[in-house]
N, CA, C and O atoms as a DFTB+ gen file, in Angstrom:
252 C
 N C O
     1  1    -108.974     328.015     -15.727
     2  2    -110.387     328.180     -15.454
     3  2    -110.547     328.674     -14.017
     4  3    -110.126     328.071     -13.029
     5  1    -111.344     330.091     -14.008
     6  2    -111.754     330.073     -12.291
     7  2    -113.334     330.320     -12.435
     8  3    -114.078     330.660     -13.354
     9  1    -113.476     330.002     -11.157
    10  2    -115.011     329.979     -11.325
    11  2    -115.256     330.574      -9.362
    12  3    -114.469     330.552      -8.415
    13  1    -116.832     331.077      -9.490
    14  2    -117.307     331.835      -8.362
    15  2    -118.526     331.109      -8.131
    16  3    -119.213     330.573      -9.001
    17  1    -118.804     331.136      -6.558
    18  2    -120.504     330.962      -6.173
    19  2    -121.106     331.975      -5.698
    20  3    -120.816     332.645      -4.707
    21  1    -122.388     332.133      -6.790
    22  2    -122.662     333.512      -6.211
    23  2    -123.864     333.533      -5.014
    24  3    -123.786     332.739      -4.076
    25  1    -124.791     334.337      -5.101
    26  2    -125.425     334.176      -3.611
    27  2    -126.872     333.570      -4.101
    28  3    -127.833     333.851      -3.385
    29  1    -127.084     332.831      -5.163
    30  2    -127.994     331.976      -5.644
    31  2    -127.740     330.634      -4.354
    32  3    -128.587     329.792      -4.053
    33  1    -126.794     330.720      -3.952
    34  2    -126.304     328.865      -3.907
    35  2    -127.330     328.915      -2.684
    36  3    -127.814     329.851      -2.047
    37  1    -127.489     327.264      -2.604
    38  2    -128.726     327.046      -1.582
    39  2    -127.976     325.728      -0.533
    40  3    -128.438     324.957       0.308
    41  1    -126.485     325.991      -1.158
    42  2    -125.978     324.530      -0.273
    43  2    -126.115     322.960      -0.061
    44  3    -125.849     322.264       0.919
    45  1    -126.563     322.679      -1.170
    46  2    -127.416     321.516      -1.622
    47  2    -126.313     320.497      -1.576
    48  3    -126.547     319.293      -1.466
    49  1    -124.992     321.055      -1.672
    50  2    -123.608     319.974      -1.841
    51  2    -123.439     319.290      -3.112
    52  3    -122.605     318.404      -3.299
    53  1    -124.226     319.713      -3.951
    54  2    -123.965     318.998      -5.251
    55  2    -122.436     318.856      -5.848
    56  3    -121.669     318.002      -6.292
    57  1    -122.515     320.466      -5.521
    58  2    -120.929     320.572      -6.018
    59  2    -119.431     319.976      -5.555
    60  3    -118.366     319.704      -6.109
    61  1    -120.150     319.928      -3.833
    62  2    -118.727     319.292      -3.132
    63  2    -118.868     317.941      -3.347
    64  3    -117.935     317.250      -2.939
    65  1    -120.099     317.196      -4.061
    66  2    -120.155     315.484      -4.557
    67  2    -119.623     315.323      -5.624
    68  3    -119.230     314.189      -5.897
    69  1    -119.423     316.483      -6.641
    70  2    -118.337     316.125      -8.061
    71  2    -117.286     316.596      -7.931
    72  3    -116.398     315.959      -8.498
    73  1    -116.865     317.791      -7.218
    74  2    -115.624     318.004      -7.191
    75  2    -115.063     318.872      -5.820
    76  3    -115.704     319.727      -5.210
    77  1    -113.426     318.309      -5.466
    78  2    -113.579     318.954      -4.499
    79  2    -112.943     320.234      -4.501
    80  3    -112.678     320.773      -3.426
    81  1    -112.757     320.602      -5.239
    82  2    -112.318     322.507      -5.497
    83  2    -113.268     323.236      -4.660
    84  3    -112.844     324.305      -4.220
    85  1    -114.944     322.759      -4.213
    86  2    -115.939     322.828      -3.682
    87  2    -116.041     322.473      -2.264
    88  3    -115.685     321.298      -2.171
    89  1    -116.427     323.036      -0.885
    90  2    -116.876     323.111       0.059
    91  2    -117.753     323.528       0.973
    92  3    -117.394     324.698       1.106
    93  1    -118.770     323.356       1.787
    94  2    -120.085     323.954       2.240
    95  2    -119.253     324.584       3.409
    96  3    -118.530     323.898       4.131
    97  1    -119.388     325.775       3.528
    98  2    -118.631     326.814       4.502
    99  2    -119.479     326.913       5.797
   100  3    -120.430     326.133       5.838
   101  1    -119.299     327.756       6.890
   102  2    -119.285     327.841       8.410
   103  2    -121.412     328.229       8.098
   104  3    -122.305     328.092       8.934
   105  1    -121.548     328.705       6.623
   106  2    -122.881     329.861       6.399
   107  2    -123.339     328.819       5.712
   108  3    -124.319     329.257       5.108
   109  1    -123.176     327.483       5.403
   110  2    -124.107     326.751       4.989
   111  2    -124.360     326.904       3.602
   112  3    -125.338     326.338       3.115
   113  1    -123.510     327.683       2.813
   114  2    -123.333     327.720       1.363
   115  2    -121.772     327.282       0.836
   116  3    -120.798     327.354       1.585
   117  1    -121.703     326.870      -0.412
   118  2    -120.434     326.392      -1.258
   119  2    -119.583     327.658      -1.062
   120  3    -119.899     328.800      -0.727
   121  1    -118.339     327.065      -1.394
   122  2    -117.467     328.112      -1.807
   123  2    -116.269     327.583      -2.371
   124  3    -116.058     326.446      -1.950
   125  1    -115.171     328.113      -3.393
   126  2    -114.208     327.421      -4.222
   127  2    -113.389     327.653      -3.216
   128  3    -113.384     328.735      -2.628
   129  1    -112.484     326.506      -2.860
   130  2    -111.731     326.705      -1.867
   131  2    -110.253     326.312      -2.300
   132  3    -109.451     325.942      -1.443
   133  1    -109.846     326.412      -3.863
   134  2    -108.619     325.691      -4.379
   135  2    -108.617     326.293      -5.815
   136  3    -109.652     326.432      -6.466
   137  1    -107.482     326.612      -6.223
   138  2    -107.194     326.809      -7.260
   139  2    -108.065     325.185      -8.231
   140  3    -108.432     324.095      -7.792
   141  1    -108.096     325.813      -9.699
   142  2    -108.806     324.882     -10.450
   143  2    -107.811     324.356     -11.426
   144  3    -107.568     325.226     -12.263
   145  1    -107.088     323.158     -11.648
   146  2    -105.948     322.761     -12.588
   147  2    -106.935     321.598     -13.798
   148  3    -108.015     321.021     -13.673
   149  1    -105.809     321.664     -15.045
   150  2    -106.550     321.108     -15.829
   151  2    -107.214     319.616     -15.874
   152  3    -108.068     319.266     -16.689
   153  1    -106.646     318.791     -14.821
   154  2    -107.541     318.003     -14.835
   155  2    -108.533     317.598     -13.964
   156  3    -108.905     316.453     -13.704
   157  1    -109.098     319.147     -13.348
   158  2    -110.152     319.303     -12.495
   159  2    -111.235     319.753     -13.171
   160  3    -112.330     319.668     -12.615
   161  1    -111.134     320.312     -14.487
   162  2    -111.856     321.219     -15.590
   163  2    -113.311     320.772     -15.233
   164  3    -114.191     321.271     -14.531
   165  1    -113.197     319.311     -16.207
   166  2    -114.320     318.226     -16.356
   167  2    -115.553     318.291     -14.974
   168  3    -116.773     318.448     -15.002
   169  1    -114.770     318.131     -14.047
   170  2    -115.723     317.686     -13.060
   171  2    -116.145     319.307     -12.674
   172  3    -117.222     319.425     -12.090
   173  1    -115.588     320.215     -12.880
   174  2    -115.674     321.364     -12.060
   175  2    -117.208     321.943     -13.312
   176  3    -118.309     322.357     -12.949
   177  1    -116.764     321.778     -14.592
   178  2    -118.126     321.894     -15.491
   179  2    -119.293     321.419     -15.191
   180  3    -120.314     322.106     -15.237
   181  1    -119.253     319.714     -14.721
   182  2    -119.960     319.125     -14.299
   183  2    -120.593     319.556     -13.211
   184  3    -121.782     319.282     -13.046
   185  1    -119.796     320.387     -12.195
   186  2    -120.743     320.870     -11.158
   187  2    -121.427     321.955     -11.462
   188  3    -122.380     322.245     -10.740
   189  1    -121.034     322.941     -12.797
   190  2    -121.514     323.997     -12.942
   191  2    -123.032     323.829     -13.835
   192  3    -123.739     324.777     -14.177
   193  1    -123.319     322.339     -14.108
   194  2    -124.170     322.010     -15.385
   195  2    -124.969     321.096     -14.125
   196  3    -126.171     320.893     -14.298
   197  1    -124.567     320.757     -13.348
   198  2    -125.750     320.413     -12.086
   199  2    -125.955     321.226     -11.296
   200  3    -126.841     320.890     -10.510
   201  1    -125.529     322.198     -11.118
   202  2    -125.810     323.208     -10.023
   203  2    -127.526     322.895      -9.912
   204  3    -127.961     322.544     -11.009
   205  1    -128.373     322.937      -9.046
   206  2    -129.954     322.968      -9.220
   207  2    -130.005     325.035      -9.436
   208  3    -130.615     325.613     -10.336
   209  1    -129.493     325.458      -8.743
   210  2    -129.692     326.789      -8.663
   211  2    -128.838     327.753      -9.698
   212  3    -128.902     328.978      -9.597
   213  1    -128.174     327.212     -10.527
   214  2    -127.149     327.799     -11.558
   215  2    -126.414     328.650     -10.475
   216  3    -126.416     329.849     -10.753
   217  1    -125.780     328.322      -9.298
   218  2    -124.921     329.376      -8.741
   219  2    -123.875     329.524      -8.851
   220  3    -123.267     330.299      -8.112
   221  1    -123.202     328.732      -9.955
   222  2    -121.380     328.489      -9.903
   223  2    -121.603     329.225     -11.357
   224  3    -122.636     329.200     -12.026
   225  1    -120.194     329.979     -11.715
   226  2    -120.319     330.823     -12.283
   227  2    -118.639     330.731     -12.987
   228  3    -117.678     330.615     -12.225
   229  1    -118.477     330.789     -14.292
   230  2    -117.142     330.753     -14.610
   231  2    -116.474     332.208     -14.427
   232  3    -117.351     332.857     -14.998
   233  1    -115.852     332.835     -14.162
   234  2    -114.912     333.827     -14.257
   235  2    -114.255     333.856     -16.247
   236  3    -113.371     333.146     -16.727
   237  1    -114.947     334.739     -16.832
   238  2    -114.300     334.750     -18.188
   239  2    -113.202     335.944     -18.277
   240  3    -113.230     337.012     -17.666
   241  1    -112.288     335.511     -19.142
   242  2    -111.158     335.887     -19.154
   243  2    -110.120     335.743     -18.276
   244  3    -109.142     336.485     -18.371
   245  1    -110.174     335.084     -17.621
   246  2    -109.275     333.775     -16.125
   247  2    -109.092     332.959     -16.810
   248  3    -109.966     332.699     -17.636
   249  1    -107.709     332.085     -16.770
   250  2    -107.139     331.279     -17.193
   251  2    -107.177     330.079     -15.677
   252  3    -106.615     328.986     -15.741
């Protein structure tokens, strides 16, 4: 699974509170900062299904 933040994100940290594949960068928005392994999946969905702004984004056809 890879996944992207696109320029929706508003930095809210939701994402870096479920998982930490997630970090608020130097610009005050998220960014994936780690490869995603399978038993990061769960939580990494979870951030994509709380996002407030839908800004996390799966990469399809990425394994």
């Amino acid at each position: 699974m890879k996944v992207k933040v696109n320029e929706n994100c508003i930095g809210c940290g939701a994402c870096t509170a479920i998982s930490d594949v997630f970090e608020i960068n130097d610009n005050g928005t998220a960014e994936v900062v780690k490869e995603i392994d399978e038993k990061e999946e769960d939580d990494v969905r979870s951030a994509i299904e709380n996002c407030p702004v839908e800004a996390i984004e799966e990469i399809k056809g990425e394994n």
